[in-house]
PyMOL CGO cylinders between C-alpha atoms (Angstrom):
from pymol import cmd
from pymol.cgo import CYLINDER

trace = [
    CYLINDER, 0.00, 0.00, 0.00, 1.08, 3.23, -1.02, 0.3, 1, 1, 1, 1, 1, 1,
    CYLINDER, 1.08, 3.23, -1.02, 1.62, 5.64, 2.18, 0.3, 1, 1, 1, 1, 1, 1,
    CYLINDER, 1.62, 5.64, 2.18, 1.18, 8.51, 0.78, 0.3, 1, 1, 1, 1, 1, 1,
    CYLINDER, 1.18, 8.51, 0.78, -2.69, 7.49, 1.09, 0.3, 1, 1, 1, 1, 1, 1,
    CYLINDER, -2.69, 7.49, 1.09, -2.50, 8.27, 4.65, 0.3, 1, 1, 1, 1, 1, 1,
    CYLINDER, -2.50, 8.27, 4.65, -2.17, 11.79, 4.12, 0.3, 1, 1, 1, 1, 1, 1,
    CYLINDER, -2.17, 11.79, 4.12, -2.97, 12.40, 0.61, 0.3, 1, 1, 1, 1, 1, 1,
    CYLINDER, -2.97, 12.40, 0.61, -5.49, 10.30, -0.33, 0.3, 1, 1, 1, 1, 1, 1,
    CYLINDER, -5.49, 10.30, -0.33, -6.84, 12.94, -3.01, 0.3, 1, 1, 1, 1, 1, 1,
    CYLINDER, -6.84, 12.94, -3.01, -5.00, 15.29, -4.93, 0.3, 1, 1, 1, 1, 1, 1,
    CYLINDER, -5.00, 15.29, -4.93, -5.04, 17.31, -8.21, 0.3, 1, 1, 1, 1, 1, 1,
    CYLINDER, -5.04, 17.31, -8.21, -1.58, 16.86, -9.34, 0.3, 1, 1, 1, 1, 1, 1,
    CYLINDER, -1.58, 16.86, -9.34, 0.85, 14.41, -8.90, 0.3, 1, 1, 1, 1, 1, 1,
    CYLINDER, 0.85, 14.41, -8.90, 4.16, 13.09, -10.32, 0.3, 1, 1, 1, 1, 1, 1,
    CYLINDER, 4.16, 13.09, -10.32, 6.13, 10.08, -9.96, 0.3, 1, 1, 1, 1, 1, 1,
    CYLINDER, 6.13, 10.08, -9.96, 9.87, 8.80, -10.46, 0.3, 1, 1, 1, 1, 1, 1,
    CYLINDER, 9.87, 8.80, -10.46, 12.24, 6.33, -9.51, 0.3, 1, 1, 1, 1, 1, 1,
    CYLINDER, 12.24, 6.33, -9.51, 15.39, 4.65, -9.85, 0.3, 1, 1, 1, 1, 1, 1,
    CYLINDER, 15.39, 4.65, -9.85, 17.17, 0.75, -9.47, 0.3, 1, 1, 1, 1, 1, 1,
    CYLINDER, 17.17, 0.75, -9.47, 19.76, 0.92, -6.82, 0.3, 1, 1, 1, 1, 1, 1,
    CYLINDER, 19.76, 0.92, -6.82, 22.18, -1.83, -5.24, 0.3, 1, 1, 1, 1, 1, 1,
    CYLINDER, 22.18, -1.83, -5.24, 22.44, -0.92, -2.36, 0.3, 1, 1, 1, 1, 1, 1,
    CYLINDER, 22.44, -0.92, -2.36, 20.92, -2.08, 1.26, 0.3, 1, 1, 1, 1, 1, 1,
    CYLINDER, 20.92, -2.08, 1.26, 17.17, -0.37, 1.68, 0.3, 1, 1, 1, 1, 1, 1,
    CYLINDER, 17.17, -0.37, 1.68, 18.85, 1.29, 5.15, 0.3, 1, 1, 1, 1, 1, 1,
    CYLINDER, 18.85, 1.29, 5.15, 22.06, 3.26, 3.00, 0.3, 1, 1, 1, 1, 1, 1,
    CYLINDER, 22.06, 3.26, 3.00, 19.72, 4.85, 0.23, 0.3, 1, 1, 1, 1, 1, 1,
    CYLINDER, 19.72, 4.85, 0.23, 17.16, 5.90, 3.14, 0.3, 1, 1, 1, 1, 1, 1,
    CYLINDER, 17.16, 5.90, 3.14, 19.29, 7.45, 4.86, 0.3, 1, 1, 1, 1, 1, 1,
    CYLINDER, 19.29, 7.45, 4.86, 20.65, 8.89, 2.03, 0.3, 1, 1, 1, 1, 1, 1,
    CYLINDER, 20.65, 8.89, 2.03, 17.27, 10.29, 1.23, 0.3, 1, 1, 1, 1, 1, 1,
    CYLINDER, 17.27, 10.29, 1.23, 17.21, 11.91, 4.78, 0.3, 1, 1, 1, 1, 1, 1,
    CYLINDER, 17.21, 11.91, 4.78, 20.58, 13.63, 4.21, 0.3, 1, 1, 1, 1, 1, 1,
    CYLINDER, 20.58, 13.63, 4.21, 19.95, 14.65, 0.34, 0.3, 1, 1, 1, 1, 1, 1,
    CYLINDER, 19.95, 14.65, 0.34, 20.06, 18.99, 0.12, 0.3, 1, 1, 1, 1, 1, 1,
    CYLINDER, 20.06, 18.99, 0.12, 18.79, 21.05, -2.85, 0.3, 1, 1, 1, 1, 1, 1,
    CYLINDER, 18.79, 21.05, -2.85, 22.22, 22.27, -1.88, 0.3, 1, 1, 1, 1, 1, 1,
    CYLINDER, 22.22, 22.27, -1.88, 24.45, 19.67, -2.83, 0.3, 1, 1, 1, 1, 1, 1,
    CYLINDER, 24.45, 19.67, -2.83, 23.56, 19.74, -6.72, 0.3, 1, 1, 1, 1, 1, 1,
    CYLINDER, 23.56, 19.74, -6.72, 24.72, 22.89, -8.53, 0.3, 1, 1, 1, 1, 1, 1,
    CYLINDER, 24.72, 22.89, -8.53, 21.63, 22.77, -10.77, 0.3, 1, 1, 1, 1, 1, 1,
    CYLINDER, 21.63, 22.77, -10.77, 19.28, 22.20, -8.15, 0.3, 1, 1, 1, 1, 1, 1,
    CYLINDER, 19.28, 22.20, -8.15, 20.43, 24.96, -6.30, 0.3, 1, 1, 1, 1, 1, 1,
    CYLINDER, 20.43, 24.96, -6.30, 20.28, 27.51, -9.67, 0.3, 1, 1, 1, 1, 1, 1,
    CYLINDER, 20.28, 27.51, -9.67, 16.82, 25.91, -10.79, 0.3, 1, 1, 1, 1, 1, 1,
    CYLINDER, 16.82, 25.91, -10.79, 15.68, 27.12, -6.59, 0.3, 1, 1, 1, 1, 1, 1,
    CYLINDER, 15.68, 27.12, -6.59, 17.62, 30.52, -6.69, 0.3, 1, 1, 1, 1, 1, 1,
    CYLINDER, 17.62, 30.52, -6.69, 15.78, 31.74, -9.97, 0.3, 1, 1, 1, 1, 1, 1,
    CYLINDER, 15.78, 31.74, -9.97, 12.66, 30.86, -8.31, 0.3, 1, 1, 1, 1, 1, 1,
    CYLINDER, 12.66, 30.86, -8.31, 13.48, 32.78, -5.09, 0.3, 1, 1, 1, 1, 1, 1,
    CYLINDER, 13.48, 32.78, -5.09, 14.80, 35.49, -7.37, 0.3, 1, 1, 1, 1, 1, 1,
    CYLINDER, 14.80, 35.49, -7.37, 11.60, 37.61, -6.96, 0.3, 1, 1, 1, 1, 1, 1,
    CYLINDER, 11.60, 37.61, -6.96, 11.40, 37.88, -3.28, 0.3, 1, 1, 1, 1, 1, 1,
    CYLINDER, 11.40, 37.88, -3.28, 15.25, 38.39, -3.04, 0.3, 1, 1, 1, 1, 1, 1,
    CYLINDER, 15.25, 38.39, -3.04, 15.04, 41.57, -5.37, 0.3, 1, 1, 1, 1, 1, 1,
    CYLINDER, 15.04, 41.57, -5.37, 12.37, 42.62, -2.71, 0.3, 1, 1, 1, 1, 1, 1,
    CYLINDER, 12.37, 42.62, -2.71, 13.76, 42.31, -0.32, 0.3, 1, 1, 1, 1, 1, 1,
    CYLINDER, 13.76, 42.31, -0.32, 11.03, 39.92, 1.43, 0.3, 1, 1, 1, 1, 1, 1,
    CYLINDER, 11.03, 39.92, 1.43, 13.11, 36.49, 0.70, 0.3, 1, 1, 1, 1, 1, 1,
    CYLINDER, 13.11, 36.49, 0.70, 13.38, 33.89, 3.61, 0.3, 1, 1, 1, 1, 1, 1,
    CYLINDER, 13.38, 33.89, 3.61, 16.60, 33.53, 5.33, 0.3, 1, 1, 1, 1, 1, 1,
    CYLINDER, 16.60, 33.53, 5.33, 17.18, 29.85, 3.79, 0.3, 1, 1, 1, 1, 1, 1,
    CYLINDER, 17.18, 29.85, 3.79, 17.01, 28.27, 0.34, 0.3, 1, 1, 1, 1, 1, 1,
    CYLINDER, 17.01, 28.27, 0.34, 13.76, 26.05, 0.27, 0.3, 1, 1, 1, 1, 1, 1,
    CYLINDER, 13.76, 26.05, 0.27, 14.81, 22.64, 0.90, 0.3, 1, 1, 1, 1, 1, 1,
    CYLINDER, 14.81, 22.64, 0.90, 13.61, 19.21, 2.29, 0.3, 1, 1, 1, 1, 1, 1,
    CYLINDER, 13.61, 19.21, 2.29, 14.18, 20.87, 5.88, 0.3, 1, 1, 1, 1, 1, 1,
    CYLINDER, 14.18, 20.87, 5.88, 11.28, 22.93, 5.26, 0.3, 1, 1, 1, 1, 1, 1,
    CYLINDER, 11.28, 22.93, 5.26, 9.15, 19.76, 4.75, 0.3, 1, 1, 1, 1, 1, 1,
    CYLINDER, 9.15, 19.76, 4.75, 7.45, 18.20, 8.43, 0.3, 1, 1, 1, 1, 1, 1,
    CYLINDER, 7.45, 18.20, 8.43, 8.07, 14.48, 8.21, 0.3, 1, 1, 1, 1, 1, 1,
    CYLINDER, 8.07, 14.48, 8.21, 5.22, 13.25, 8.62, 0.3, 1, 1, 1, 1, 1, 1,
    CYLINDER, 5.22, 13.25, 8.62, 5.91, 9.41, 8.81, 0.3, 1, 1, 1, 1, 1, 1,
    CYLINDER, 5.91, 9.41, 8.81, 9.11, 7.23, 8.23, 0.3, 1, 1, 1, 1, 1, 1,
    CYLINDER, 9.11, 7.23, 8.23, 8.14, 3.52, 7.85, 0.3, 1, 1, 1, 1, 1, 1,
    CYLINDER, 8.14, 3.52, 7.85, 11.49, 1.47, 9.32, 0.3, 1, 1, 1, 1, 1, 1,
    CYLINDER, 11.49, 1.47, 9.32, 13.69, 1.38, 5.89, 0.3, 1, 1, 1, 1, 1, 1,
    CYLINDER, 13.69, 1.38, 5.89, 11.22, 0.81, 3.57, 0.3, 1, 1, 1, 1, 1, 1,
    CYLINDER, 11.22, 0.81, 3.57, 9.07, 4.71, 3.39, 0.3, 1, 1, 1, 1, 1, 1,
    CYLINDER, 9.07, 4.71, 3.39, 9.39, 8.19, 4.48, 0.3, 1, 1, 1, 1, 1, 1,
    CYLINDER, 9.39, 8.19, 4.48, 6.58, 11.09, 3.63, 0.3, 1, 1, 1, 1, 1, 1,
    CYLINDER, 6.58, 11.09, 3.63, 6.85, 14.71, 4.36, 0.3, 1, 1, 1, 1, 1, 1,
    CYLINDER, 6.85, 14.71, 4.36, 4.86, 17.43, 4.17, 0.3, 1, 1, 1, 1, 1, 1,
    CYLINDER, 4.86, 17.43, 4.17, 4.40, 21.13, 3.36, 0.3, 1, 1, 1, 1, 1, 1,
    CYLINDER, 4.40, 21.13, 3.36, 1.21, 23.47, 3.75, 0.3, 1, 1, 1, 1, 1, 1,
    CYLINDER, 1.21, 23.47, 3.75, 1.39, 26.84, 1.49, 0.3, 1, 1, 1, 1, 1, 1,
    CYLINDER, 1.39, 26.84, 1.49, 0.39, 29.28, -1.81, 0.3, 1, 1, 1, 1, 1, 1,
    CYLINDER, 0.39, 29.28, -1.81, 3.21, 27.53, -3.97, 0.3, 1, 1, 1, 1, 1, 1,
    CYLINDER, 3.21, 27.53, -3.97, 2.37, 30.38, -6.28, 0.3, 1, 1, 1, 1, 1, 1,
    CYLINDER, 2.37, 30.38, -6.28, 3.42, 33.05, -4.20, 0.3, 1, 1, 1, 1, 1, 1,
    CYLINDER, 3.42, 33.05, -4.20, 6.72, 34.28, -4.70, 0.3, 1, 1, 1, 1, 1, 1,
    CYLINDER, 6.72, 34.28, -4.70, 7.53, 33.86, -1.16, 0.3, 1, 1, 1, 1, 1, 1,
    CYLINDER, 7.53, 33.86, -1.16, 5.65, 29.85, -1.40, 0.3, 1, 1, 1, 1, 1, 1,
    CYLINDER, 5.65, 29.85, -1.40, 3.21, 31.37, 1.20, 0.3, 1, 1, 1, 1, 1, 1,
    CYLINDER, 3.21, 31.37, 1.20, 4.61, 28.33, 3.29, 0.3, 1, 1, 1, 1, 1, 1,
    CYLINDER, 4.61, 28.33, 3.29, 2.01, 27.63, 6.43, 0.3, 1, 1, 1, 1, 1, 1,
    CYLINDER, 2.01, 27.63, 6.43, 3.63, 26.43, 10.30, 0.3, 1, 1, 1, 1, 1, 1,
    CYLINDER, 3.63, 26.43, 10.30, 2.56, 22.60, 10.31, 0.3, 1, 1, 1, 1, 1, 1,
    CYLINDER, 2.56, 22.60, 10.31, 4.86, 21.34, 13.39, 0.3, 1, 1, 1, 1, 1, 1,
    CYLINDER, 4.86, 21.34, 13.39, 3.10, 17.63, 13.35, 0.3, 1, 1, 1, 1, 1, 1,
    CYLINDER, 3.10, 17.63, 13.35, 1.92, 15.11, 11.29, 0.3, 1, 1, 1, 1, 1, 1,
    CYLINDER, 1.92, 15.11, 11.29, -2.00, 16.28, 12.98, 0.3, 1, 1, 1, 1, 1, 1,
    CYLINDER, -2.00, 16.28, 12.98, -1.21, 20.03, 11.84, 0.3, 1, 1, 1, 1, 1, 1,
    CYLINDER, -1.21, 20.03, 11.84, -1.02, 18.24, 8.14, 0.3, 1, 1, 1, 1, 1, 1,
    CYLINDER, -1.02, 18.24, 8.14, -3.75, 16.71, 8.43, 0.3, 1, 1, 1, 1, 1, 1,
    CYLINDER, -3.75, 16.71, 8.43, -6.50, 18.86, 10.06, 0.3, 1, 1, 1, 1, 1, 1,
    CYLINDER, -6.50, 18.86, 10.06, -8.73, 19.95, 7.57, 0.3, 1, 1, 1, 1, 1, 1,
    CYLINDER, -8.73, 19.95, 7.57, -8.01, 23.51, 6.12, 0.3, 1, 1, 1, 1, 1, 1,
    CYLINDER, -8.01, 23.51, 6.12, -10.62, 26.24, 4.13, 0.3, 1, 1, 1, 1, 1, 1,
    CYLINDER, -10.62, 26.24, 4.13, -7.80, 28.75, 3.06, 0.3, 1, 1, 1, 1, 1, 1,
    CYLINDER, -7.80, 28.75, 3.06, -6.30, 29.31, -0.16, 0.3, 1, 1, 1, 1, 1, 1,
    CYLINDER, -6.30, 29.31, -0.16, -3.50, 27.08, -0.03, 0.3, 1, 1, 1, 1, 1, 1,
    CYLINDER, -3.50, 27.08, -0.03, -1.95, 23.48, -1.15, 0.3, 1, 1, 1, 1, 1, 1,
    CYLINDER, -1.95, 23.48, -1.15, -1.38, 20.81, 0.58, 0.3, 1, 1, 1, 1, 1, 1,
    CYLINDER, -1.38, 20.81, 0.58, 2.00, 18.69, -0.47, 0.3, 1, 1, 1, 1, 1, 1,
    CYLINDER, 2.00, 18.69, -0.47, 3.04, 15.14, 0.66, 0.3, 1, 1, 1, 1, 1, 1,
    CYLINDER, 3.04, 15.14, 0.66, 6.35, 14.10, -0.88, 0.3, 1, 1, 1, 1, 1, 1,
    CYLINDER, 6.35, 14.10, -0.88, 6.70, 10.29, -0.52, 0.3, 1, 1, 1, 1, 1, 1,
    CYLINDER, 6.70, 10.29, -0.52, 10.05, 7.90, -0.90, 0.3, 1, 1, 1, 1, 1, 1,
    CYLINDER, 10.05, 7.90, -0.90, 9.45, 4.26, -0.86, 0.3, 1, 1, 1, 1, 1, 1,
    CYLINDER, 9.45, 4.26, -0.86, 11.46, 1.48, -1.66, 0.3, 1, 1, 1, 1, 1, 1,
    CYLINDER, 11.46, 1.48, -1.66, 10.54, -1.70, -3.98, 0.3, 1, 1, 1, 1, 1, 1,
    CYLINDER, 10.54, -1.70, -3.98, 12.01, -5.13, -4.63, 0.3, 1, 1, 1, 1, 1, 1,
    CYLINDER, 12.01, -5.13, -4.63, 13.50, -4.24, -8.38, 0.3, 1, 1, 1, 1, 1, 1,
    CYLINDER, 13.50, -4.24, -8.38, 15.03, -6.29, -10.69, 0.3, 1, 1, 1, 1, 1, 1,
    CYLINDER, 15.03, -6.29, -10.69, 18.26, -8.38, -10.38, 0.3, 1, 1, 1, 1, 1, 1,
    CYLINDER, 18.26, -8.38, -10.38, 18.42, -7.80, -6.15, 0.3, 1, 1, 1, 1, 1, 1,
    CYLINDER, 18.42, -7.80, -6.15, 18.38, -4.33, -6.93, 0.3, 1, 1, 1, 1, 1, 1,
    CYLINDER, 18.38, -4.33, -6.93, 15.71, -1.83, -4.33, 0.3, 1, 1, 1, 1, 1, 1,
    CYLINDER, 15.71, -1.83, -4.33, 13.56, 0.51, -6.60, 0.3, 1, 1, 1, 1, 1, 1,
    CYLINDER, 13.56, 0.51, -6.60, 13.19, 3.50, -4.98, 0.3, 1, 1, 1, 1, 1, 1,
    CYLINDER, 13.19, 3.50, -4.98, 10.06, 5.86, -6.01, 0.3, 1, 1, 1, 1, 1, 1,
    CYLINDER, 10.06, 5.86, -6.01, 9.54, 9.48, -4.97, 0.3, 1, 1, 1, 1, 1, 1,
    CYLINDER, 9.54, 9.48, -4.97, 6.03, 10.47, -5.65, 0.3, 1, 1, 1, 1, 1, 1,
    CYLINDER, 6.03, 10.47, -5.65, 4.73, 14.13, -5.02, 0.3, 1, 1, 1, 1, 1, 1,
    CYLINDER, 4.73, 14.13, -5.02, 0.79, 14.79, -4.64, 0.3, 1, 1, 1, 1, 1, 1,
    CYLINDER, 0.79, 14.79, -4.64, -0.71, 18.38, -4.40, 0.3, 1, 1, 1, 1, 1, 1,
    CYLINDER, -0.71, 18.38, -4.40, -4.18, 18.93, -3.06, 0.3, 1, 1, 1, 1, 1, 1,
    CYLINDER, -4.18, 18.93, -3.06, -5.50, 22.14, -3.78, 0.3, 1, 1, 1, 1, 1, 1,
    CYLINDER, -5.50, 22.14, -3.78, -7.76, 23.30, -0.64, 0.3, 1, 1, 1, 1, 1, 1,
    CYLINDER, -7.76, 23.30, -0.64, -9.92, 25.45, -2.49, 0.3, 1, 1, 1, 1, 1, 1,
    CYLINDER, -9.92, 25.45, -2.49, -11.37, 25.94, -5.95, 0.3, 1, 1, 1, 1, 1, 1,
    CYLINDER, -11.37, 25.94, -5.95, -9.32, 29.50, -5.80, 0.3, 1, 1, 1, 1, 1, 1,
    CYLINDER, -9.32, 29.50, -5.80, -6.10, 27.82, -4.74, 0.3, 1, 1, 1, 1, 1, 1,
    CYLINDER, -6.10, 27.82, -4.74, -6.72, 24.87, -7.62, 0.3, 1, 1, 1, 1, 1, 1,
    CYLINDER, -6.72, 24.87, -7.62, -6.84, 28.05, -10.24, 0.3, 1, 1, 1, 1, 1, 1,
    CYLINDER, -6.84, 28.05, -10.24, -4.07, 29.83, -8.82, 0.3, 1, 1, 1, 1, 1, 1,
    CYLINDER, -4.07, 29.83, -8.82, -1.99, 26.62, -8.76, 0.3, 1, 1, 1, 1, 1, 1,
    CYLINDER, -1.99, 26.62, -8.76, -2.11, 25.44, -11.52, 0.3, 1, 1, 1, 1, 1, 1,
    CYLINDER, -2.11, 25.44, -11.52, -0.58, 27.73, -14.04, 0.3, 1, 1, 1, 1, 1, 1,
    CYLINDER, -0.58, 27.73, -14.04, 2.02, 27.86, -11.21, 0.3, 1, 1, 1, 1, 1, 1,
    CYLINDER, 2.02, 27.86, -11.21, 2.40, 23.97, -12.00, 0.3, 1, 1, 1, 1, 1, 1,
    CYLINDER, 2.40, 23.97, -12.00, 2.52, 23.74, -15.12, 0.3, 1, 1, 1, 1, 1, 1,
    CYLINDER, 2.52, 23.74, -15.12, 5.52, 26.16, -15.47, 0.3, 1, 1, 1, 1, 1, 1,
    CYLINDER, 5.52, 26.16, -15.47, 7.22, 24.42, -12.27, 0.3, 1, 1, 1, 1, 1, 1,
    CYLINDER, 7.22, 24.42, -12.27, 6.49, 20.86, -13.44, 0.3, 1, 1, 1, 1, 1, 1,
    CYLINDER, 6.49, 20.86, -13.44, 9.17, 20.08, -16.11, 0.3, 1, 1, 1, 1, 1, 1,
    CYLINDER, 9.17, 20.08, -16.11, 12.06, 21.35, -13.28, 0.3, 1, 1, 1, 1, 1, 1,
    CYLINDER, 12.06, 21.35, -13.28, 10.24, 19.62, -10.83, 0.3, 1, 1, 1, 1, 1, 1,
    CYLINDER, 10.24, 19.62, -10.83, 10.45, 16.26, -12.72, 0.3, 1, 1, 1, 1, 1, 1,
    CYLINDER, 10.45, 16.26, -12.72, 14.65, 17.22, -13.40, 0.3, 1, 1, 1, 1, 1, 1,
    CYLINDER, 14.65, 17.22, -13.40, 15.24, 18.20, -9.86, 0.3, 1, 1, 1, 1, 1, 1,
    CYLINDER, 15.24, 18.20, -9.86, 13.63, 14.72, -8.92, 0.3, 1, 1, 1, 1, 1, 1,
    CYLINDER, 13.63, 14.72, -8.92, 15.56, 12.77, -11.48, 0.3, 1, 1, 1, 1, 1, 1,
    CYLINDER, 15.56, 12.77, -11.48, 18.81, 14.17, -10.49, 0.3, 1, 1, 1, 1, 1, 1,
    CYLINDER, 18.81, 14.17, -10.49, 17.63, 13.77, -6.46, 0.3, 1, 1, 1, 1, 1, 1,
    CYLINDER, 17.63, 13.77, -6.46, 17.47, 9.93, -7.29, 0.3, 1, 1, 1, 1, 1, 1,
    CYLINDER, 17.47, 9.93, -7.29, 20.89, 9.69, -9.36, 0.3, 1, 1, 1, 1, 1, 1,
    CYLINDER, 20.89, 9.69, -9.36, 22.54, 11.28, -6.33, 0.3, 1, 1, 1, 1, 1, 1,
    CYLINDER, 22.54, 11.28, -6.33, 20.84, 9.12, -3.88, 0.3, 1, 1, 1, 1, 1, 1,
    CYLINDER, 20.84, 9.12, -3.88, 21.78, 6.14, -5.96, 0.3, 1, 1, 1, 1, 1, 1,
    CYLINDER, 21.78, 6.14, -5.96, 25.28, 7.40, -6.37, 0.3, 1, 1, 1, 1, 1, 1,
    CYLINDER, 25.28, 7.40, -6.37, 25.51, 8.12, -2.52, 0.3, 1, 1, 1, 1, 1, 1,
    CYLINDER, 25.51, 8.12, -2.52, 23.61, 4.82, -1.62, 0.3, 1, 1, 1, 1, 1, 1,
    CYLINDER, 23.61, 4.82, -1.62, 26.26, 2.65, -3.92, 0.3, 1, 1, 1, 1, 1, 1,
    CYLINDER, 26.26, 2.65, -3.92, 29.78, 4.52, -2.80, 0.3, 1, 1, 1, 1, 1, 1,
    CYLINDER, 29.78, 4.52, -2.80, 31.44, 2.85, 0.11, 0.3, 1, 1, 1, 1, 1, 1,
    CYLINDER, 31.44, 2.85, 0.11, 30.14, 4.51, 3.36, 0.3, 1, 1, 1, 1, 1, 1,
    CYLINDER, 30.14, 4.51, 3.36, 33.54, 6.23, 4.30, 0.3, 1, 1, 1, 1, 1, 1,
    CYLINDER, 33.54, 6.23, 4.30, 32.44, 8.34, 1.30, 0.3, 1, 1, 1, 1, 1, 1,
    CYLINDER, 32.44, 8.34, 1.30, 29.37, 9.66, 2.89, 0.3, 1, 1, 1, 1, 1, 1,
    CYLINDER, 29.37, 9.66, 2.89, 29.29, 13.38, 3.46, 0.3, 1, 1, 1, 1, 1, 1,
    CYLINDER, 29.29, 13.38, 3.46, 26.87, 13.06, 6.39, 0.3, 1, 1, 1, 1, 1, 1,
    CYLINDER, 26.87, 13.06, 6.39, 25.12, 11.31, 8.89, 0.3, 1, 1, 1, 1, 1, 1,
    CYLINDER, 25.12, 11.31, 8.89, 21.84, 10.46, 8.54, 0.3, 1, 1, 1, 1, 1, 1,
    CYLINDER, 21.84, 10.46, 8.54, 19.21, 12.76, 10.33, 0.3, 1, 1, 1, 1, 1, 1,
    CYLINDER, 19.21, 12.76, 10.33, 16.86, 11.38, 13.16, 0.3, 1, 1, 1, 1, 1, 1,
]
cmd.load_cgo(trace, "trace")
């Protein structure tokens, strides 16, 4: 069962990827964990453009928005994790929302913002390999916020699929090197 059902059962947009990785289900999780829009160069560009508005404003947030932004909302031993964010994607600032628990996520909201799970599970794959899939859903909380979104996600969606793609070759590259080559511990 997928868990993103327990906290996204519904949605208007979604997207899925994945990737084969040998590697031990434990390694690539807690590479997931320790993954940072940071560490690619493009990520980081693709995230900086997109903050570029507030910045020029002066209004932009002290941080990059990155996974640390996200509430984790439920790790599954090795085998899922799903986070969460509450906000107006399409404001230049991502009109992020305060959700400190999994029960902030999910209590039901009537304001004019999205609700995002971001899932990572991992698969038997082929040849003894683990498949791990990253799946995103978006649930618009409001009719207004489901017409203000999507434009937004439709322009967002193509760098949204790349920054995924390249998320999963770096966990798979992290996940395969020998662990002294691991730039960090995993989180809690």
């Amino acid at each position: 069962m997928n868990p993103l059902n327990d906290f996204l059962q519904r949605f208007n947009f979604s997207e899925r990827h994945s990737i084969d990785i040998s590697a031990p289900a434990s390694r690539i999780m807690n590479a997931v964990t320790v993954w940072r829009n940071e560490d690619d160069p493009l990520v980081r560009a693709a995230i900086r453009l997109r903050e570029m508005p507030t910045r020029l404003f002066g209004r932009a947030r002290q941080q990059h928005l990155d996974l640390t932004d996200f509430t984790l909302l439920e790790r599954q031993g090795d085998t899922a994790l799903v986070y969460g964010l509450v906000g107006a994607f399409w404001q230049a600032d991502y009109g992020l929302c305060d959700i400190p628990s999994t029960d902030d996520f999910l209590t039901p909201r009537h304001d004019d913002v999205c609700k995002l799970a971001l899932g990572f599970s991992i698969q038997p794959g082929p040849h003894g390999t683990q498949r791990l899939v990253t799946e995103t859903r978006v649930l618009c909380v409001t009719d207004r916020a489901r017409r203000r979104f999507t434009p937004y996600w439709y322009l967002i969606r193509p760098v949204s699929g790349l920054i995924r793609r390249r998320m999963l070759t770096a966990i798979r590259e992290q996940s395969e090197s020998p662990p002294s080559h691991h730039p960090r511990a995993a989180l809690p």
